[in-house]
C-alpha positions, 0 to 999 in steps of 0.5 A: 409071580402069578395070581388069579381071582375067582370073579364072575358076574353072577352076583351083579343084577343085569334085567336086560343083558345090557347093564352097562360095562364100566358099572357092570365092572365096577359091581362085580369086582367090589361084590367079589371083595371084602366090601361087597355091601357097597356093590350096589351102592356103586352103580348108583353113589359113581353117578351111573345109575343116573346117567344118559347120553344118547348120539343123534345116530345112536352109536353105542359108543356114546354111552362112553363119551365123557370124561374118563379122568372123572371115574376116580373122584365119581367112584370115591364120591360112594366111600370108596378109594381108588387107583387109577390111570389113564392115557387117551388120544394125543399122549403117546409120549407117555404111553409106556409110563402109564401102562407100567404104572397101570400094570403096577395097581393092577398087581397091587389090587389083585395081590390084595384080592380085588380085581380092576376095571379096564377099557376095551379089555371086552372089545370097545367096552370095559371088563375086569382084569382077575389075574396076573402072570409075570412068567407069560406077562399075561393079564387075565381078563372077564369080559362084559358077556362073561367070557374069559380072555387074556391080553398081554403086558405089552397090549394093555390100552393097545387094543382095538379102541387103542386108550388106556383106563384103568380103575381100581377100587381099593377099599372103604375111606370111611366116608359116612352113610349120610355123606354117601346118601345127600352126594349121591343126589347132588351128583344126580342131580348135576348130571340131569341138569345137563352139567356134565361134560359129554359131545352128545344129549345128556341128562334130562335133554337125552330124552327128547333126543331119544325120543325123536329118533323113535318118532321120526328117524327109525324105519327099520328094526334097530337093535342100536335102539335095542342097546340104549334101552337095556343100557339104561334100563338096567342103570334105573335098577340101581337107582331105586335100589340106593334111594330106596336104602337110603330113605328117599322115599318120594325119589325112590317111588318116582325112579320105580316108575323111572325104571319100569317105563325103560323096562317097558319100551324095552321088552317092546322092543325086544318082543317086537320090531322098530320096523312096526310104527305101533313098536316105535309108538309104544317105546315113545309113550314109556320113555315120555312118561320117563321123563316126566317121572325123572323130571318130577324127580331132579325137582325133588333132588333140588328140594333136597338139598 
């Protein structure tokens, strides 16, 4: 059997180019399917549009240091059901088990008209899988720059970070508005504390270590930093978007300041180097007034509850 599904990522907003891949992922295969109105609402009700985690070397990767095995109750923590299977490092006895049964919903969810979220389908950095063939066993894939590719059955979390994950999402689970708003939150809010299982700085704490490397660590044109700032930056986004449609008007007022200081430092250094200390000394200011506006917010967010 072979089928295909038309999914780009012109309808998911990335300001910077940098939007992160899994949430980039996860907004254009619900935006292509009989539930788009819950795109949006995605990025932010999974938890992503709050996160941070930043690495003392700023390694891309560690935006993807966390529990994996989470994607699934952080994504049906919005109303949505999902599928999902993993194998990671340490588990090759069941390797083959869980690429079939990965192959499995992934044919599942295409047959119903939805794509699926993979790792490393778009090098080290999730993508979407829009498309089967049984006679070539070849998956077709979209990768996070837009580019489109294959990857065969038998190379499925083979690949050049050699784990399996596999996400997806399989429709609404009824769960109510007022529900997905006041979780939302309690998900924000638990990441920003700092609760959240990750090796490196993460929530609130992942600004001072941010800022430290803009201060006092780069002394030459860094486009790791680059990569941060457009990460983040773009998740911001989501986060007014969700509290602005849910009626958080005091959360929503403090992510809009949020969200244009990470614009901010960003543009900074894209216009600029990190090589020039009045660059550096711009990105700090704009993050320092971040956190202050986020941390203003996690207080409102305990208010709340």
């Amino acid at each position: 059997m072979k089928k295909h599904l038309s999914i780009t990522f012109e309808k998911t907003e990335d300001p910077t180019g940098y939007l992160f891949s899994l949430a980039k992922s996860m907004h254009s295969v619900t935006s292509h399917s009989a539930f788009a109105e819950y795109a949006d609402d995605i990025v932010a009700s999974s938890g992503f549009a709050f996160r941070m985690w930043v690495s003392p070397d700023l390694c891309p990767s560690a935006t993807s240091i966390w529990d994996f095995a989470s994607q699934k109750p952080w994504v049906e923590n919005g109303g949505l059901s999902c599928a999902y299977v993993q194998r990671l490092w340490g588990e090759d006895a069941v390797e083959e088990e869980r690429r079939l049964a990965a192959l499995e919903i992934i044919k599942t969810n295409i047959d119903n008209g939805i794509g699926a979220v993979s790792w490393d389908v778009s090098g080290c950095e999730w993508g979407v899988i829009t498309g089967y063939d049984d006679e070539t066993a070849m998956l077709s894939t979209l990768k996070i720059d837009g580019s489109t590719g294959e990857v065969p059955y038998d190379r499925l979390g083979r690949l050049d970070l050699p784990i399996l994950s596999v996400l997806c999402v399989t429709g609404p689970s009824g769960k109510t508005k007022e529900q997905i708003a006041s979780d939302t939150v309690r998900l924000a809010a638990s990441h920003l504390r700092g609760e959240e299982w990750c090796d490196n700085a993460k929530g609130l704490a992942a600004y001072g270590a941010l800022i430290d490397i803009v201060e006092n660590k780069i002394t030459e044109d860094s486009w790791n930093l680059e990569y941060f700032l457009g990460t983040y930056a773009a998740l911001k986004l989501y986060a007014v978007k969700f509290l602005e449609k849910y009626g958080y008007e005091s959360l929503a007022a403090q992510y809009r300041i949020v969200y244009e200081n990470w614009m901010q430092a960003f543009r900074a250094k894209i216009t600029g180097s990190t090589a020039d200390k009045t660059v550096r000394e711009k990105i700090a200011v704009c993050l320092k007034q971040a956190r202050a506006a986020e941390t203003e917010a996690l207080a409102v967010m305990e208010r709340t509850r």
